[in-house]
ZAFIFI-307081 format. One line per field, with one value per atom (N, C-alpha, C): residue number from 1; residue in one letter; atom name; x, y, z. Coordinates in nm, 2 decimals, always signed. Atoms other than C-alpha are relative to their C-alpha. Layout:
REM ZAFIFI-307081
seq <- (NUM ...)
type <- (A ...)
atom <- (CA ...)
c1 <- (X ...)
c2 <- (Y ...)
c3 <- (Z ...)
This chain:
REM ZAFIFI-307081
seq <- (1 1 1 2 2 2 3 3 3 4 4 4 5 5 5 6 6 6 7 7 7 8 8 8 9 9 9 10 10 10 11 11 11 12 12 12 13 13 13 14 14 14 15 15 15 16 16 16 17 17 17 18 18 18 19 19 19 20 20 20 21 21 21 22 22 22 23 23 23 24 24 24 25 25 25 26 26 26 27 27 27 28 28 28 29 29 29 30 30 30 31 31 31 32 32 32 33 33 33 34 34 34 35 35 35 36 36 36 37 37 37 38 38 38 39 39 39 40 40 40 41 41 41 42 42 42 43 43 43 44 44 44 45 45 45 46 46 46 47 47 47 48 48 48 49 49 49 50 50 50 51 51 51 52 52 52 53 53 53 54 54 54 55 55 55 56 56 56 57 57 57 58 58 58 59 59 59 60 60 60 61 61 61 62 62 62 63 63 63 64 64 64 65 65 65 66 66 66 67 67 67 68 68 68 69 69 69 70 70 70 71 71 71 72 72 72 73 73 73 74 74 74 75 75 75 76 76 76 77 77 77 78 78 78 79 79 79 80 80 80 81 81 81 82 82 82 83 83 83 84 84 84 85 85 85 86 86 86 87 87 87 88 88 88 89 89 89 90 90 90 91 91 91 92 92 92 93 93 93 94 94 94 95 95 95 96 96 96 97 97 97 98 98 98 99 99 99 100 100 100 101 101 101 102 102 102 103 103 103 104 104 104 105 105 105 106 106 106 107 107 107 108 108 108 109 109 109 110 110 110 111 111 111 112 112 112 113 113 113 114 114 114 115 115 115 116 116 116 117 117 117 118 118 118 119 119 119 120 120 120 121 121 121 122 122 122 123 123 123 124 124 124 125 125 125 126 126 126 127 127 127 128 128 128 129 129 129 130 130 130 131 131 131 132 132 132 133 133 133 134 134 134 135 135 135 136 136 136 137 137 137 138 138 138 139 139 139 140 140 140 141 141 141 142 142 142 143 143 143 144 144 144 145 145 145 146 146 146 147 147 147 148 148 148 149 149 149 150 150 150 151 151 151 152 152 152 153 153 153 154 154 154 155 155 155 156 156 156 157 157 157 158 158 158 159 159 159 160 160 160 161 161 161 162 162 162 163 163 163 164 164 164 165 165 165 166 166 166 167 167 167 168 168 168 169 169 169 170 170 170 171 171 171 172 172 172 173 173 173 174 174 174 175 175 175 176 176 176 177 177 177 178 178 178 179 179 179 180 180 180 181 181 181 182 182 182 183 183 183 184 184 184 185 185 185 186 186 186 187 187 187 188 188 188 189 189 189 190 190 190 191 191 191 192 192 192 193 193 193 194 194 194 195 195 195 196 196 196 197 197 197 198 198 198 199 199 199 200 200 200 201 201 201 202 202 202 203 203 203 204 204 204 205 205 205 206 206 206 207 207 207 208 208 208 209 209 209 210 210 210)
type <- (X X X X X X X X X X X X X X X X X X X X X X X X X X X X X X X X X X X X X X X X X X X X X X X X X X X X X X X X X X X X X X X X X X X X X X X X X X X X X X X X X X X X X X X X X X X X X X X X X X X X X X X X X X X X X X X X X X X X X X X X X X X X X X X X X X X X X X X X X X X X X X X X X X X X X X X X X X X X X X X X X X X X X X X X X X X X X X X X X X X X X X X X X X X X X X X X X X X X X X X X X X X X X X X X X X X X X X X X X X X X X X X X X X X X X X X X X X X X X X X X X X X X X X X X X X X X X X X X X X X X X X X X X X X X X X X X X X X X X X X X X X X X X X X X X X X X X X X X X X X X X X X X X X X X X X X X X X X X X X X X X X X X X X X X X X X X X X X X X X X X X X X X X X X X X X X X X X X X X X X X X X X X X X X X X X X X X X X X X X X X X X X X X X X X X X X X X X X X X X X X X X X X X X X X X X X X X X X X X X X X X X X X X X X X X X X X X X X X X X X X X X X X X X X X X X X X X X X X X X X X X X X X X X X X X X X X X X X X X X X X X X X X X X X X X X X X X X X X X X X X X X X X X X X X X X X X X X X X X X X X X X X X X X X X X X X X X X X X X X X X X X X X X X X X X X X X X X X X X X X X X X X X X X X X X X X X X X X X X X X X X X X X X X X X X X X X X X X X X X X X X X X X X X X X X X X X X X X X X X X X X X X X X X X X X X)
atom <- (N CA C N CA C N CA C N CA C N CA C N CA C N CA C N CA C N CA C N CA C N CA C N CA C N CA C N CA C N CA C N CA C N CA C N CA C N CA C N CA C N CA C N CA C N CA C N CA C N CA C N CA C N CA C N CA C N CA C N CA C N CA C N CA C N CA C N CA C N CA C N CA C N CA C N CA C N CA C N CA C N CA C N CA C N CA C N CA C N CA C N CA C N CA C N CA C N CA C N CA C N CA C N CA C N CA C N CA C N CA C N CA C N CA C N CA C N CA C N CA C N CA C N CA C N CA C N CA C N CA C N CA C N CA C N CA C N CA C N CA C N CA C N CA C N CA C N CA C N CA C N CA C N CA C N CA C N CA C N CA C N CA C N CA C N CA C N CA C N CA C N CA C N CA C N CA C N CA C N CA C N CA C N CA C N CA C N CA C N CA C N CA C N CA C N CA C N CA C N CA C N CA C N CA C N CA C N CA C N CA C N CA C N CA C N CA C N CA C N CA C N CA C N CA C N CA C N CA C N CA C N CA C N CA C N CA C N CA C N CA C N CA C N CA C N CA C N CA C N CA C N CA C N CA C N CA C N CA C N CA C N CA C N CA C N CA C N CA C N CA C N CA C N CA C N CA C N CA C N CA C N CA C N CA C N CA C N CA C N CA C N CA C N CA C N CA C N CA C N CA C N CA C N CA C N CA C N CA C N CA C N CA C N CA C N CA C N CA C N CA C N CA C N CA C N CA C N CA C N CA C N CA C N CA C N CA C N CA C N CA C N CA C N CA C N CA C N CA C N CA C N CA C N CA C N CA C N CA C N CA C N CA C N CA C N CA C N CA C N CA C N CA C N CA C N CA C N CA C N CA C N CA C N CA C N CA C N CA C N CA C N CA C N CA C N CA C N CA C N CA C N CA C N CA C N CA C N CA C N CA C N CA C N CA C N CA C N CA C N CA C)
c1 <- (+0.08 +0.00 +0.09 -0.06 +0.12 -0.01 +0.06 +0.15 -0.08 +0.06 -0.02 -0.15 +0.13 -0.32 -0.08 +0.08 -0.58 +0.00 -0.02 -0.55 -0.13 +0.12 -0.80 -0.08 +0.08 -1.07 -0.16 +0.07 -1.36 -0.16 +0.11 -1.65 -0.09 +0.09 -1.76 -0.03 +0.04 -1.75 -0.13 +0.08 -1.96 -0.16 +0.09 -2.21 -0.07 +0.07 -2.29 -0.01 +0.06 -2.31 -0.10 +0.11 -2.54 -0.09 +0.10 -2.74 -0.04 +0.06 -2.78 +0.09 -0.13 -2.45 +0.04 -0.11 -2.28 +0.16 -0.12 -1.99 +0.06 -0.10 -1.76 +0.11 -0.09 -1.51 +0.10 -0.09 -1.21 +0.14 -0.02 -1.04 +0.11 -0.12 -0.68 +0.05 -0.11 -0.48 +0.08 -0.11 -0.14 +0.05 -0.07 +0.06 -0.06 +0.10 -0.17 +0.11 -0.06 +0.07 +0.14 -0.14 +0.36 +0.01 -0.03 +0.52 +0.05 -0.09 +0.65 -0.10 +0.05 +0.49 -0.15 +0.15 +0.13 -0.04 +0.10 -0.16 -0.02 +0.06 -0.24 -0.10 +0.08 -0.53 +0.03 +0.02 -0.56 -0.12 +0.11 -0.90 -0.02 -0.01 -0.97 -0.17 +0.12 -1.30 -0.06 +0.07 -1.50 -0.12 +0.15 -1.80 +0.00 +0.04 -1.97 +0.09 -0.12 -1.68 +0.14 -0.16 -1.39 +0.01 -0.07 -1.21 +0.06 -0.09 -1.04 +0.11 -0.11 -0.76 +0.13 -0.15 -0.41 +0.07 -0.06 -0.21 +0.11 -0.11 -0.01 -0.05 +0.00 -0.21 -0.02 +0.02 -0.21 -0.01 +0.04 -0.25 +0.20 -0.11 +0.06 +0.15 -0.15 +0.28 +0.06 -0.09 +0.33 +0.06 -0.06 +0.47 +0.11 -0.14 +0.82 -0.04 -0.02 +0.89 +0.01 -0.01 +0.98 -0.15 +0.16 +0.63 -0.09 +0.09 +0.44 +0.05 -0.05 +0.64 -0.09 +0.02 +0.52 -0.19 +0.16 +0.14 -0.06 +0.02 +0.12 -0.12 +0.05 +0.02 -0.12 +0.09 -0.16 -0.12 +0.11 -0.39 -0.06 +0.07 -0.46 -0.09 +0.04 -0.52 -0.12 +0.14 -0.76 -0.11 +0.10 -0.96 -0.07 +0.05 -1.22 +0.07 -0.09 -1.03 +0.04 -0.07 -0.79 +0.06 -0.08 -0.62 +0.12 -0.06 -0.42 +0.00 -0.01 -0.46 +0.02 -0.08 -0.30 -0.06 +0.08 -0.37 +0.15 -0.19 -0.01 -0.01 -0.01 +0.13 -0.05 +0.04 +0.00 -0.18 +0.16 -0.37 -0.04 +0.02 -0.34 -0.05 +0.04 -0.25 -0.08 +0.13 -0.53 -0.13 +0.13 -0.83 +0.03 +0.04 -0.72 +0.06 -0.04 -0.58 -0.17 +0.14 -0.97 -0.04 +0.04 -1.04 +0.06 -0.11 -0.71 -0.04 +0.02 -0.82 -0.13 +0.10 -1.17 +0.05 -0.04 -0.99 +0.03 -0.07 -0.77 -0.10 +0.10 -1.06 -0.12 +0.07 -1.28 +0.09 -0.05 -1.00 +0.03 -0.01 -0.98 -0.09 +0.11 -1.31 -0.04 +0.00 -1.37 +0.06 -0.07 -1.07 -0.11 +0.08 -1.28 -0.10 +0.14 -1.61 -0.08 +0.06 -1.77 -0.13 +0.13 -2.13 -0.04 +0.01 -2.09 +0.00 -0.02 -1.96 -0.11 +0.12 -2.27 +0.05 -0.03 -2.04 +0.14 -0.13 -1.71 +0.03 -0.05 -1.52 +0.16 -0.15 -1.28 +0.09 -0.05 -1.05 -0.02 +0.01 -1.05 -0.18 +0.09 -1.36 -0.08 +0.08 -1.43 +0.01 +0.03 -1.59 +0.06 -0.02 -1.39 +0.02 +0.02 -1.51 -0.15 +0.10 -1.84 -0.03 +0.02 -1.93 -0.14 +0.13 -2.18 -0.03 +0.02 -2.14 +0.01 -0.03 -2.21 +0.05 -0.06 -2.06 -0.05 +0.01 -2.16 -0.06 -0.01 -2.26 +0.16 -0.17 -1.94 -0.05 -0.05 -1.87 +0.12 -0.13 -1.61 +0.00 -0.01 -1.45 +0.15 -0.08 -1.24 +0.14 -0.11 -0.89 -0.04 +0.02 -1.03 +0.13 -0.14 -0.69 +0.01 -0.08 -0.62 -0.11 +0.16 -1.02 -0.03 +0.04 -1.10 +0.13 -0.08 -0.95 -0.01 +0.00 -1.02 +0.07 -0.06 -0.91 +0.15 -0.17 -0.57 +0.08 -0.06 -0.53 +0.00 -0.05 -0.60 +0.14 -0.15 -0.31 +0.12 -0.15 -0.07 +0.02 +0.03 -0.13 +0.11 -0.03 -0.12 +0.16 -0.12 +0.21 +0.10 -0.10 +0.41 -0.05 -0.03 +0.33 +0.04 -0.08 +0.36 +0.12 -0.19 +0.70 +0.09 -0.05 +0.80 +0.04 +0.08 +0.68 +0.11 -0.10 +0.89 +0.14 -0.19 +1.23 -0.01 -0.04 +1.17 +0.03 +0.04 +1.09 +0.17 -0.12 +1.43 +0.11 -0.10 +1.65 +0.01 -0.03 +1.55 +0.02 -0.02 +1.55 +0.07 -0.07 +1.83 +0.05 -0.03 +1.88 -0.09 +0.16 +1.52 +0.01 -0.05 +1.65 -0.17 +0.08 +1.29 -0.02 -0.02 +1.39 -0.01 +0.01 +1.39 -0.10 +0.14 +1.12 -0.12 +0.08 +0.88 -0.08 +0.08 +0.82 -0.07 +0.05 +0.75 +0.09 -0.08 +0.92 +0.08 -0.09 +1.19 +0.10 -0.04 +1.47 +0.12 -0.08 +1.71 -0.11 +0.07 +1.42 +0.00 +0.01 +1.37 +0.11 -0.16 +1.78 -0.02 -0.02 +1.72 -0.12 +0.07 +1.45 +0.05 -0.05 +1.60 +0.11 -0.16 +1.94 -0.07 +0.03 +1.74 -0.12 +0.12 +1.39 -0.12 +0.10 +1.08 +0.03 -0.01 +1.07 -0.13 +0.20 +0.75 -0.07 +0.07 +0.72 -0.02 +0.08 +0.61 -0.08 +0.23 +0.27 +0.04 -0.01 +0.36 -0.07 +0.14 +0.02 +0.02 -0.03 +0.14 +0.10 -0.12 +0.33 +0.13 -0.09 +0.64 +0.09 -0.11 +0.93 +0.11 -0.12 +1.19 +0.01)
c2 <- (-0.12 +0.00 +0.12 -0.13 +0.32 +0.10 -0.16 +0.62 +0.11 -0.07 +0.81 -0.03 +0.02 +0.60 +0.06 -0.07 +0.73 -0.06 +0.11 +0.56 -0.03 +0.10 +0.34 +0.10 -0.05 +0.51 -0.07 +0.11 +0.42 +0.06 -0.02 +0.51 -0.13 +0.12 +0.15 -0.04 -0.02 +0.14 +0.06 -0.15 +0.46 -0.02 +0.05 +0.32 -0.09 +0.10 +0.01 +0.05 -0.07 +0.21 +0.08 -0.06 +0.40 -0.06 +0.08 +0.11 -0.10 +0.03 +0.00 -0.09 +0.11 -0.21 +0.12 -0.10 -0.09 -0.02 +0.02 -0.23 -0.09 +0.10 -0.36 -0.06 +0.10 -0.60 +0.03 +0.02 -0.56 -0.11 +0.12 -0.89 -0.01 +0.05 -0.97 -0.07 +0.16 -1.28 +0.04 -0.01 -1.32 -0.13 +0.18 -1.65 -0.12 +0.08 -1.81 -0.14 +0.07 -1.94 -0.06 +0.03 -1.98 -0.18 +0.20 -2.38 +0.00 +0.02 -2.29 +0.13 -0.15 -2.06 -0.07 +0.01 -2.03 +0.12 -0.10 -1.85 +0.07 -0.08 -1.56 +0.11 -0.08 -1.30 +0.18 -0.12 -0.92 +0.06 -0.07 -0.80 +0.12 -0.14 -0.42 +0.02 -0.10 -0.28 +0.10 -0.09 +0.00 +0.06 -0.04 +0.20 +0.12 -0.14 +0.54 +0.11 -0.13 +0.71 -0.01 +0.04 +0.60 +0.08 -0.14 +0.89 -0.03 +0.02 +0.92 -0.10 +0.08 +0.68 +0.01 -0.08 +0.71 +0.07 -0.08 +0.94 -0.17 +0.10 +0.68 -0.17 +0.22 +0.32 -0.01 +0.05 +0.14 -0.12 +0.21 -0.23 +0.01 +0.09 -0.43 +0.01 +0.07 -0.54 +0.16 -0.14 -0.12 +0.07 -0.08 -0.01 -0.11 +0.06 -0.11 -0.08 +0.04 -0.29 +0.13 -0.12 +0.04 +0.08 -0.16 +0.28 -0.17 +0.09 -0.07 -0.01 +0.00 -0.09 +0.13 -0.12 +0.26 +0.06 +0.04 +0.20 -0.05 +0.04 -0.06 +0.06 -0.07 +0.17 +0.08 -0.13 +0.44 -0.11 +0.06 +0.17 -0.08 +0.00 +0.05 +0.07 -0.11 +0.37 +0.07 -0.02 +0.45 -0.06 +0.10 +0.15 -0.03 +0.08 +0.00 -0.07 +0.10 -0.26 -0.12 +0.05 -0.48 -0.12 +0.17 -0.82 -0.08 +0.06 -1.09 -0.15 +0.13 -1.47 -0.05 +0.08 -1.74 -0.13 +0.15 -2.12 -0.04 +0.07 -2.34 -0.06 +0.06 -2.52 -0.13 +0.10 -2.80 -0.05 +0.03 -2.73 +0.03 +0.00 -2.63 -0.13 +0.14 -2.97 -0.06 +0.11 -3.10 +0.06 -0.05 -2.85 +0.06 -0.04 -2.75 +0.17 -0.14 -2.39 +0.13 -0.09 -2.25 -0.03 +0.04 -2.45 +0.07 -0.10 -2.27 +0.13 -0.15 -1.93 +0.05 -0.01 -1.97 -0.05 +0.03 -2.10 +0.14 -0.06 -1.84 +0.15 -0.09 -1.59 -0.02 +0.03 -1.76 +0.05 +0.01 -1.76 +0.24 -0.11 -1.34 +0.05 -0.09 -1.25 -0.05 +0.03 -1.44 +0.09 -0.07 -1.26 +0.16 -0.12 -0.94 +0.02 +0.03 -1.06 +0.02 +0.01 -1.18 +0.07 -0.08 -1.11 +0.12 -0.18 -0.74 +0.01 -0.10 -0.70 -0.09 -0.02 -0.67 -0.04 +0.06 -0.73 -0.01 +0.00 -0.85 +0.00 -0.03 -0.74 -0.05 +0.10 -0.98 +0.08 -0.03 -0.87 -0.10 +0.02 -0.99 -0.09 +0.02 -1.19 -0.15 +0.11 -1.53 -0.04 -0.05 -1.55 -0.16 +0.16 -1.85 -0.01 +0.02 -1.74 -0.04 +0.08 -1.85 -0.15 +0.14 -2.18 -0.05 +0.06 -2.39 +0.10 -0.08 -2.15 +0.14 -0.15 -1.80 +0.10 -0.07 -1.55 +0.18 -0.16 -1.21 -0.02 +0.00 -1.14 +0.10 +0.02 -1.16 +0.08 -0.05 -0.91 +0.01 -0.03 -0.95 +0.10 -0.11 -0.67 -0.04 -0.02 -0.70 +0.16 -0.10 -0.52 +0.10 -0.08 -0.43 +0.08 -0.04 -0.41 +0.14 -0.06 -0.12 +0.15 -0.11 +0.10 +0.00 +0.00 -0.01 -0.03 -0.05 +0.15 -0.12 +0.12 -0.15 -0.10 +0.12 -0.42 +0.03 -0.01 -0.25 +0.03 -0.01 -0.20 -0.16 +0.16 -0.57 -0.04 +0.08 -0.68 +0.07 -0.06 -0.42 -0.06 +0.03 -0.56 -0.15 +0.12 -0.96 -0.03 +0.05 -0.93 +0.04 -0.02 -0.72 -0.12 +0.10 -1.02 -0.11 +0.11 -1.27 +0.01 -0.02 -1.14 -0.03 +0.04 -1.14 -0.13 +0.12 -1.48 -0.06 +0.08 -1.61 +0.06 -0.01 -1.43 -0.06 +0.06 -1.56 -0.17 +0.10 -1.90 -0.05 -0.02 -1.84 -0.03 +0.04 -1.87 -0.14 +0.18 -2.23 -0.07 +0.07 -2.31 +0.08 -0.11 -2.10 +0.00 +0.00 -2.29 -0.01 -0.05 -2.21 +0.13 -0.13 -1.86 +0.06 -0.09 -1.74 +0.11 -0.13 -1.44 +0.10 -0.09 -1.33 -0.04 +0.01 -1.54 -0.02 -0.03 -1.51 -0.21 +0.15 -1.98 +0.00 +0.03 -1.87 -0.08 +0.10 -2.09 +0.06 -0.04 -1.91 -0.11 +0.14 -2.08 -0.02 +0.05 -2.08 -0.07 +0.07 -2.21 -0.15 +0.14 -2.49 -0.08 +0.02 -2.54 -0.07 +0.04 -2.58 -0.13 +0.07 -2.82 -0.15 +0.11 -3.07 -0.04 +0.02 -3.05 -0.09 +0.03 -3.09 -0.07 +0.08 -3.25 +0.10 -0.12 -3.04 -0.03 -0.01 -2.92 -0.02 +0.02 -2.94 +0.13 -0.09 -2.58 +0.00 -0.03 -2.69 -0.06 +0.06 -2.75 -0.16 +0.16 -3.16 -0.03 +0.06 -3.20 +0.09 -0.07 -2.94 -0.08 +0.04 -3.01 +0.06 -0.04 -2.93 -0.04 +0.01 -2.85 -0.10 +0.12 -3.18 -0.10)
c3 <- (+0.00 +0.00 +0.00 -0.05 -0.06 +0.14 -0.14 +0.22 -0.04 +0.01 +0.01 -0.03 -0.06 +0.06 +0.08 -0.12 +0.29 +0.15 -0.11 +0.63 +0.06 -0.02 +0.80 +0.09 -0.07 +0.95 +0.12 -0.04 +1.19 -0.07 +0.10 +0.90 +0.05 -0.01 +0.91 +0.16 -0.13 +1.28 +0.08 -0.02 +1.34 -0.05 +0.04 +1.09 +0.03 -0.02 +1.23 +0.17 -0.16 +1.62 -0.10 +0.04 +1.45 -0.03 +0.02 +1.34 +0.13 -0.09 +1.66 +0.11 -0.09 +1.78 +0.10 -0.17 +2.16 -0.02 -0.04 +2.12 -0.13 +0.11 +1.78 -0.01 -0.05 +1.78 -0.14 +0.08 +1.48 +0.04 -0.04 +1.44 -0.10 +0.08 +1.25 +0.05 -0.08 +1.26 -0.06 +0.05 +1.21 +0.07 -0.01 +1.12 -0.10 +0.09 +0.90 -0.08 +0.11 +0.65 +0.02 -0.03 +0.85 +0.01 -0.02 +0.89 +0.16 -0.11 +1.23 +0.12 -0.08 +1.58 -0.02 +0.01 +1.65 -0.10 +0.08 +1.49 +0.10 -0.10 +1.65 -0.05 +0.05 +1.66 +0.06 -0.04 +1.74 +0.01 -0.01 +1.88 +0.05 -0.05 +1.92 +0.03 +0.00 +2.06 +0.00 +0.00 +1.99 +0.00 -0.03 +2.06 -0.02 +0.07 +2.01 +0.06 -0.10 +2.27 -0.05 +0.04 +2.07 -0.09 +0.06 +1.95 -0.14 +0.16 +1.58 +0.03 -0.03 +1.53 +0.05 -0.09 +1.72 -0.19 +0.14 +1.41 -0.05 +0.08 +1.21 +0.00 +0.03 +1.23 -0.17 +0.16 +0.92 +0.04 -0.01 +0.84 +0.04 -0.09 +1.04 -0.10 +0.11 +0.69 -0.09 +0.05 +0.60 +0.11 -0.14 +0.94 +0.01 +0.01 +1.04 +0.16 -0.13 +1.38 +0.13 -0.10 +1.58 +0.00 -0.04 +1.47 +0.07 -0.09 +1.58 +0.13 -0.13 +1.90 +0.05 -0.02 +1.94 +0.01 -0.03 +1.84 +0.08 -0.10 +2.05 +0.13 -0.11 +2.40 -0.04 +0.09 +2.18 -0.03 +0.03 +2.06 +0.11 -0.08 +2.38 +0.11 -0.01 +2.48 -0.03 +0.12 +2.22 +0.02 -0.01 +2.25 +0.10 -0.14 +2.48 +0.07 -0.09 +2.55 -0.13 +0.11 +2.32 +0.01 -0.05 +2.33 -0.08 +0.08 +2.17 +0.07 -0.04 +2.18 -0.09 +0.15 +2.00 +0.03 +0.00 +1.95 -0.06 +0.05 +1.92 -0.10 +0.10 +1.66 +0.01 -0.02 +1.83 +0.01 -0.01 +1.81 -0.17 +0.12 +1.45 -0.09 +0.09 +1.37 +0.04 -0.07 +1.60 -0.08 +0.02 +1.47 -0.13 +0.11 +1.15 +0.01 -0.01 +1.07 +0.04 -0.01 +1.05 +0.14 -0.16 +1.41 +0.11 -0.07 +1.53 +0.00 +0.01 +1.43 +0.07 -0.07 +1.59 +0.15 -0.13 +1.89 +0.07 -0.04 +1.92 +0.00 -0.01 +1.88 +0.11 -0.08 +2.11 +0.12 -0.18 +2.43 -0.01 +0.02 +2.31 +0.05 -0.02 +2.31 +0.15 -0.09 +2.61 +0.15 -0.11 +2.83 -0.06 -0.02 +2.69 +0.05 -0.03 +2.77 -0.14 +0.15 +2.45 +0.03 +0.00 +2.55 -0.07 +0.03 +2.53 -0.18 +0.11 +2.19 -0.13 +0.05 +1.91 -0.13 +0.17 +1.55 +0.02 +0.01 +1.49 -0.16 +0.15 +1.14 -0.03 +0.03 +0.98 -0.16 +0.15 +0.69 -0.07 +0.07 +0.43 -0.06 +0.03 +0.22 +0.06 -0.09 +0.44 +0.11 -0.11 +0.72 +0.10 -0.06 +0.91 +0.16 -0.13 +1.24 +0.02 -0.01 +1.24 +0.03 +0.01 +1.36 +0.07 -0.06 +1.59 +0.12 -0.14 +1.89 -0.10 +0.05 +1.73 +0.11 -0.16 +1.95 -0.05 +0.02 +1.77 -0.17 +0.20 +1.40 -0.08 +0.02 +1.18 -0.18 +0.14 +0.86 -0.02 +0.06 +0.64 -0.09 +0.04 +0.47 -0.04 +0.09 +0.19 +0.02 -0.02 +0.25 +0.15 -0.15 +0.63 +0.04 -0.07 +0.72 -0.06 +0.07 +0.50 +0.01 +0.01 +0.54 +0.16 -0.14 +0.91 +0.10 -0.09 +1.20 +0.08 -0.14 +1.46 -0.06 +0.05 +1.19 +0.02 +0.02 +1.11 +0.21 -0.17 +1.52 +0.03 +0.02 +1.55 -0.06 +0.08 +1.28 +0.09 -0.05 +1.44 +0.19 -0.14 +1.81 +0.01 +0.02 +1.69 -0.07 +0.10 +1.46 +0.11 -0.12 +1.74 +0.11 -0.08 +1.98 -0.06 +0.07 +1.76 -0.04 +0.01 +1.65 +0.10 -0.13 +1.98 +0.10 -0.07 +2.07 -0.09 +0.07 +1.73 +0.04 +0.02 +1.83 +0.18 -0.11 +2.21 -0.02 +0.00 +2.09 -0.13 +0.04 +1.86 +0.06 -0.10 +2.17 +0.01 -0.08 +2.24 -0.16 +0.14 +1.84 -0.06 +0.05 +1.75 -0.17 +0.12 +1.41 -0.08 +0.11 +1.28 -0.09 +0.03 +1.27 -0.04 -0.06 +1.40 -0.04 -0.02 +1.49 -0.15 +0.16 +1.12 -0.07 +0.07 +0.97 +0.02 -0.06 +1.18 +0.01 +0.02 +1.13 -0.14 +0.16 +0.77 -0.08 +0.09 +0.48 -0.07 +0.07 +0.36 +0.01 +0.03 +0.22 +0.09 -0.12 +0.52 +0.07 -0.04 +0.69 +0.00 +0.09 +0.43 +0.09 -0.06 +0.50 +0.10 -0.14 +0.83 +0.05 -0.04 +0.84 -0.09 +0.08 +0.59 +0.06 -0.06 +0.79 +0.14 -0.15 +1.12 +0.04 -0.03 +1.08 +0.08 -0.07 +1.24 +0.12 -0.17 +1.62 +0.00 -0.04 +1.83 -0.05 +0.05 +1.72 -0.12 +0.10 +1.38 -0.02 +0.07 +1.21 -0.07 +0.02 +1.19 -0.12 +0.08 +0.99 -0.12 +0.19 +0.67 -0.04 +0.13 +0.39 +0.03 -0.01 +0.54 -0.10 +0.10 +0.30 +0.04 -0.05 +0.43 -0.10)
């Protein structure tokens, strides 16, 4: 995305408190695609008292490591109240990457108190939080991350922990080399998994590259 895009606003927020929701829920994962680490989510909430967006959010993958360190506070600040929960690489391969992501959304909204919140908004176009237990009504929104202020606070929340999580979890797997790819498949990665065979921190149940 360019910077000379417009930045994410809470239009779509505003609109649906206006239609009658108390409380909105903006929802980004991060990790999805990785072979290594958990999935994790970022949930932001908002309501009719939530002020314009902190100066400088954007979606997670155009901000560097330092302005997200720095968003971080400001968006919990901002927000009703905000979170982040993950689901291991070990429930992935138990429930499926979509089971994972409704997991890790479930133990989220829960530490916030799910009840309360009235719609939750997913980026992108499918909706793979929905299941037998509904917990809210769920719109997706095509490029959320990049138009809605709560989505793109979610992504920037969930990637600074999850980053965090893969360079701590770096130390004890020092020849995963983590710390730089976050458990995604690049080709040191590869390297290292052919040389070494998978750890417990990877997704057993993919097509790992070995």
């Amino acid at each position: 995305m360019s910077l000379t895009t417009p930045l994410p606003t809470l239009a779509t927020e505003r609109d649906l408190i206006a239609s009658g929701a108390k409380l909105v829920a903006g929802v980004d994962e991060v990790g999805r695609g990785a072979i290594a680490g958990p999935v994790t989510v970022g949930i932001v909430l908002v309501d009719a008292s939530t002020p314009d967006p902190p100066p400088g959010l954007r979606d997670s993958k155009d901000l560097t490591a330092n302005v997200r360190a720095t968003l971080v506070p400001a968006i919990t600040a901002w927000s009703v109240a905000s979170t982040v929960a993950h689901a291991s690489a070990q429930e992935v391969d138990k429930l499926g990457i979509i089971g994972a992501l409704r997991l890790a959304t479930h133990r989220g909204l829960v530490r916030l108190g799910r009840k309360r919140v009235d719609v939750i908004l997913l980026d992108g176009n499918h909706d793979w939080l929905t299941g037998p237990a509904a917990m809210a009504r769920v719109i997706t929104l095509i490029k959320g991350d990049q138009h809605c202020a709560a989505i793109a606070a979610g992504s920037v929340i969930a990637k600074q922990e999850r980053d965090a999580t893969m360079a701590e979890l770096s130390t004890k797997f020092p020849e995963y080399h983590w710390d730089q790819n976050k458990g995604y498949a690049t080709t040191e990665h590869r390297a290292a998994l052919t040389r070494l065979g998978p750890s417990r921190q990877h997704r057993r149940s993919w097509n790992l590259p070995i």
